[in-house]
N, C-alpha and C positions, 0 to 999 in steps of 0.2 A: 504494500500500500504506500503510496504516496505521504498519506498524513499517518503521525504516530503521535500520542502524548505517552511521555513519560510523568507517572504520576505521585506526586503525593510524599516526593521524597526530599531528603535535606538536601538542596541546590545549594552548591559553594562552589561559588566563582571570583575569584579573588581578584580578576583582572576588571571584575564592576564593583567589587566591595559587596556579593551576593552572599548572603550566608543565612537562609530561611527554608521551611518549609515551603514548597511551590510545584508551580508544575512544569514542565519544560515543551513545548509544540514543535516538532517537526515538520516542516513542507519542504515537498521534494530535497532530501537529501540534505536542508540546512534547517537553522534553528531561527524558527518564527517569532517565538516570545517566553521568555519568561514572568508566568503569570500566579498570583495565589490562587491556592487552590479551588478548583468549582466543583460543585456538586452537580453529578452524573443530570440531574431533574434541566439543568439548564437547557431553555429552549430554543436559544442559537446554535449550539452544538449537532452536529448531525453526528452523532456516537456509530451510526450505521459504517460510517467512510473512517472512520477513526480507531487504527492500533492503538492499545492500550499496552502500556507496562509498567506494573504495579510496583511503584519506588516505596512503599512507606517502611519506613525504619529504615531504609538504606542510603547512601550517600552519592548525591548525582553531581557529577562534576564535569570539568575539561577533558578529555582525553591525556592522557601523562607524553610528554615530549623529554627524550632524551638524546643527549648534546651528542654520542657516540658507541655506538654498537658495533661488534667486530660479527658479521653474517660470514666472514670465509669463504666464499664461492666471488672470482675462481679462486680452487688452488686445494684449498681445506678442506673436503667438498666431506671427507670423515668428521670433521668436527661440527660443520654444521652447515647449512645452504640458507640462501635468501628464504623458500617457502617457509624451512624449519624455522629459522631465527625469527620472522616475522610473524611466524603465531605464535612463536612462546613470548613476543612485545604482544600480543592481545592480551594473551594470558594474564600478563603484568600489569595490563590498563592502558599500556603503550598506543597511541594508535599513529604520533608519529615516533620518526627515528632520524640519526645520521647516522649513515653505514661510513664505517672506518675504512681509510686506504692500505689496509694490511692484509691483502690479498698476495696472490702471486698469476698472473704479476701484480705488482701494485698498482693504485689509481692513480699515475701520474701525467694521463693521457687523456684526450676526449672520450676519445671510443670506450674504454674502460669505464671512467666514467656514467657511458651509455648506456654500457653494460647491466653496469646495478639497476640503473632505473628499469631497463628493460624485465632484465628477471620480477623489478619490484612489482612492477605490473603484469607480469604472466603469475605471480601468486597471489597477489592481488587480496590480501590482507590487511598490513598497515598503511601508512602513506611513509617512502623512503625516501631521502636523500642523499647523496653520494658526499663523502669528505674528500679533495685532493690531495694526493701530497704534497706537501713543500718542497719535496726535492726526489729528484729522480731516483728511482727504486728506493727514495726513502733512506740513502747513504748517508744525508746531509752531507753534501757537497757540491750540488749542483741544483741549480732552480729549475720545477719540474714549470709544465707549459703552461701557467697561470692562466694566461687569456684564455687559451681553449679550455682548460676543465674547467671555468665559468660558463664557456659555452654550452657544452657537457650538461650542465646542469650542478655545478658542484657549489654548496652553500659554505663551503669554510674550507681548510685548508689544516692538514696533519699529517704527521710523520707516524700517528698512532703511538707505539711505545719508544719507537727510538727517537732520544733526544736531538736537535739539532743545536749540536755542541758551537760547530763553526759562528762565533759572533756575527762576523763577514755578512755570511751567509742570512744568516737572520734577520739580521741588520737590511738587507736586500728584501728580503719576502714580505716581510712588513709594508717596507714602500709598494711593494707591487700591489699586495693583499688590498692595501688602503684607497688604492686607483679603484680597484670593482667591488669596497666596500664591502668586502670578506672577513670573517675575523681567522684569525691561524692558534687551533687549538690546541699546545702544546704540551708532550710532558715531561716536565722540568724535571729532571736529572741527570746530577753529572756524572758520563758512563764511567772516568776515572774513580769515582769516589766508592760507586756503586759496583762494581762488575764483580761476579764471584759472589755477592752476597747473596745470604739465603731468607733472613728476617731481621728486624729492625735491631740497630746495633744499640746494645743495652746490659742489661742484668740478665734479659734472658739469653741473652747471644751468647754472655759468657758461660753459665751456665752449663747451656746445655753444649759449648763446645763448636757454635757453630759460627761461619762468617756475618758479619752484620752488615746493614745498610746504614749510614746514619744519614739523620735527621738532615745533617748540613749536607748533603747531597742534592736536598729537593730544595732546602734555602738558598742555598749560591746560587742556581739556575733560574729558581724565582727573581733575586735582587736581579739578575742580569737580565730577564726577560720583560720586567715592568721598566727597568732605563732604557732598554729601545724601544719599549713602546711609548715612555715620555719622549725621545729622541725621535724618530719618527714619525709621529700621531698614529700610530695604526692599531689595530685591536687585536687583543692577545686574549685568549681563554686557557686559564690552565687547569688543567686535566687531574683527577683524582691526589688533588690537595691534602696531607696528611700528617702535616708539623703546628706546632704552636709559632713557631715563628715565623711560617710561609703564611700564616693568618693574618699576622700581623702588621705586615710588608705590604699583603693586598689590602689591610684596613687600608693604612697609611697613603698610598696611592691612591686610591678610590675616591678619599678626602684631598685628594689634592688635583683633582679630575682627569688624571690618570686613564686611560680607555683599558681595564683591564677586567676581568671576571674567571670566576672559580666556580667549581662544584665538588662533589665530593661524594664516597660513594656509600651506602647503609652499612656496609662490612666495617669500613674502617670506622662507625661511630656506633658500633655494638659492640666488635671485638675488640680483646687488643692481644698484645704478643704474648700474655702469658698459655694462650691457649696452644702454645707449640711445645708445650709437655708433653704432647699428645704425636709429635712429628709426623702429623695427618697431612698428607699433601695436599687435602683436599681446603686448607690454611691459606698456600702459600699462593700469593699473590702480589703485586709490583704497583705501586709502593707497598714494602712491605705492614702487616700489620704494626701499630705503634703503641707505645706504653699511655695509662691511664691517662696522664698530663697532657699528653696531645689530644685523645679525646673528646677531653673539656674543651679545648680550644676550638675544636672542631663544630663542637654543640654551639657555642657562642658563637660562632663565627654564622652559623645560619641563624642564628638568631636575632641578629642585628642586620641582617644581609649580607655580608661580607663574601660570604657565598650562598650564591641566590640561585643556583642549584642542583641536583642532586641525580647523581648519573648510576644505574646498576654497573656501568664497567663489563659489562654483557663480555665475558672471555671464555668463548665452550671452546674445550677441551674434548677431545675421544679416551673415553674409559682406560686402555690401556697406555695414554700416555701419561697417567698420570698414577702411577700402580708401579714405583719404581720410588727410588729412595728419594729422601727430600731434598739432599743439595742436588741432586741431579732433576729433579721434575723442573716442570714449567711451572712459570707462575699463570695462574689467571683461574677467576671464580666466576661459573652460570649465573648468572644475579638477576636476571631480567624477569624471570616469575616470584621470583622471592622478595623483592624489591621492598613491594607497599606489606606484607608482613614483619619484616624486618625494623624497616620504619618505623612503624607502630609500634616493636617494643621498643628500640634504641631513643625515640623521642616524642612520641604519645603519652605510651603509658607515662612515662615518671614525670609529664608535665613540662618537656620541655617546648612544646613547640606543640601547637591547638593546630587542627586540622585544618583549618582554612593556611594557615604559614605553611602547614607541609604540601599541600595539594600546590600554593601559590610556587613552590624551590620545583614541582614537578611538572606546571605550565609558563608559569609567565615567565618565570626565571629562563628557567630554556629556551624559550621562543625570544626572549629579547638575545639572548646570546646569539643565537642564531639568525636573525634577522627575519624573523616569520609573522604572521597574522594569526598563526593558531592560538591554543590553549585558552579559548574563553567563550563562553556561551554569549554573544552578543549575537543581535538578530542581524540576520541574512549570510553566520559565519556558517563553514561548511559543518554540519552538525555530529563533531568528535565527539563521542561522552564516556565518561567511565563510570561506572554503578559500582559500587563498592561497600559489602556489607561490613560494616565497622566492629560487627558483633560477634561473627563466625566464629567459631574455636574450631583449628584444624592440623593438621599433621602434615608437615613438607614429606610428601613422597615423590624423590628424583623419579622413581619409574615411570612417571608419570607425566613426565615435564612433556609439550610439545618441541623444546630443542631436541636436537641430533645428541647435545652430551647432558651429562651427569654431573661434573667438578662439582657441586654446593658441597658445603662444611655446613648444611641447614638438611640433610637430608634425616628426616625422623624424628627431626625439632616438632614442638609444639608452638603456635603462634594463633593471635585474635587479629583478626581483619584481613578479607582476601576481596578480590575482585570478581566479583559476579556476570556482570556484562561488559563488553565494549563495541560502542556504534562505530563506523567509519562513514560517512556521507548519510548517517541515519538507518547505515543497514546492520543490524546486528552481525558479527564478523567471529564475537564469542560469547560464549554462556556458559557457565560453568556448569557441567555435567554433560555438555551435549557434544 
């Protein structure tokens, strides 16, 4: 059907200051109005032409938009594909994305580029966007072909996990990024400082014997990434932020109009490193986890905005590569179904952050970073929505996930709040059970 109401449920829309019980109207494929609620007896209403879906007690909101997802195709095609990764973003609430340039080859070309959109559209799930690379095959040494993977279709600009150390270089992609009003989303660390680590260099690194990453890893490349973005006006987003001092660098700059933005991911503000007693690979992740004191910084830092938002860090893995001892695995954590569970306990429950803040770090935040029109129920937008039972009590079972892999350290947790529906153009796309 053409017309749908969503009904009856807590509407939180942070990008109009919505936070009420109401009802949400869908026509063709975008959102009509948000109105209080009516009762069925109204004689305007033709109820005959009208999908119902009964929201009460649930939570209706934006579609969830995150800054970067690695899909793996081509290349990875075992760890996961556009189709897979793109339903387990429904699953999540996702309805958009930015697919990461950490393919093989990499996106540092039109046609690649194309690529993804094209797969995006033969599975025909989320809404995807392609990230470029900054520099060919992502060596960081040479500027990939900016103008065309704009053309492409490419909304920002990443090396995914490898740093681009080269100042030079950086220093260059910025001016260019700034010309098509790109931002280049980076992540900050220095490969020198970091290479060979396994988890956060601390108490626990000594302990249990293992190489560490520290903290000033991710803070050097921070201070160096926000001076040339004061240096050349261009806009920088850095990518899974996880120090008390890289917080504080992006407060600082921010306050000084600074063109910079952060996010951060639910792992690193639930866990911290003490949980690698356990030398569960299913931990190990880049940045690595960080001791309690980063944290708190972490919690504060969305709390004030500092970072304004919050990325699952979506890294599937295939089973067996991750079933090998700890300094040798990979890092990277499935996060994209576990995401809004996780949330909820890391920063719901104990009150740090009321749902309208967290829904706001998982639309508006993102779409500003990204330069989009999404994440907000304003009338005539193309009608994204996430329904989200706030109340659920449920059990992370991997087996279950619509990705290709497994990696969660959440498999057989218990958690309150999951995601029940999500529209794309008004079309239900997921339902939890179906």
């Amino acid at each position: 059907m053409s017309r749908l109401l969503i009904r009856g449920g807590r509407v939180i829309d942070p990008a109009n200051g919505i936070d009420a019980i109401a009802d949400v109207w869908i026509q063709d494929g975008r959102i009509d109005a948000v109105t209080s609620v009516r009762e069925e007896s109204d004689a305007d209403i033709d109820w005959r032409d009208t999908e119902i879906i009964n929201a009460s007690g649930k939570i209706v909101c934006p579609g969830f938009i995150d800054t970067h997802v690695s899909l793996r195709e081509p290349g990875y095609e075992e760890d996961e594909s556009t189709a897979t990764g793109t339903a387990a973003a429904l699953a999540g609430g996702f309805t958009t994305i930015a697919a990461q340039s950490d393919t093989c080859p990499v996106v540092d070309n039109r046609s690649a580029a194309e690529f993804i959109r094209l797969q995006a559209d033969r599975a025909r799930n989320c809404r995807v966007y392609p990230l470029g690379a900054v520099t060919k095959e992502s060596k960081g040494e040479e500027l990939a072909e900016i103008g065309q993977l704009v053309q492409g279709g490419a909304i920002g600009f990443s090396d995914a996990k490898s740093p681009v150390a080269n100042s030079e270089v950086m220093r260059r992609a910025l001016e260019y990024t700034r010309m098509f009003n790109r931002p280049i989303l980076h992540f900050a660390m220095v490969p020198e400082l970091s290479e060979g680590g396994v988890i956060h260099e601390g108490f626990q690194a000594t302990r249990l014997g293992l190489r560490g990453i520290p903290a000033a890893a991710q803070d050097i490349m921070t201070g160096r990434d926000i001076a040339l973005a004061e240096l050349t006006g261009g806009r920088i987003h850095l990518m899974c932020v996880t120090t008390a001092d890289s917080v504080e660098r992006i407060r600082r700059a921010q306050a000084a109009g600074i063109a910079v933005t952060a996010d951060v991911t639910p792992h690193h503000l639930l866990l911290t490193d003490e949980v690698m007693d356990s030398f569960d690979t299913m931990y190990k992740c880049n940045p690595p986890l960080r001791s309690a004191q980063h944290v708190r910084a972490l919690i504060a830092g969305l709390k004030d905005g500092t970072l304004s938002a919050i990325t699952a860090d979506h890294q599937p893995l295939a089973f067996e590569k991750k079933q090998v001892e700890l300094d040798i695995a990979p890092f990277g954590i499935c996060g994209i179904e576990t995401l809004l569970p996780v949330c909820v306990k890391a920063l719901i429950e104990p009150g740090h952050l009321t749902w309208s803040e967290l829904i706001s770090r998982l639309t508006v935040g993102p779409a500003a970073v990204l330069g989009l029109s999404h994440g907000t129920l304003s009338t005539g937008q193309p009608a994204d929505v996430t329904i989200i039972d706030p109340d659920e009590q449920w059990t992370v079972k991997a087996s279950e996930f619509r990705s290709r892999s497994r990696n969660t350290p959440f498999d057989g947790k218990a958690f309150t709040g999951r995601v029940v529906m999500t529209l794309v153009d008004g079309e239900i796309r997921y339902q939890k059970g179906v």
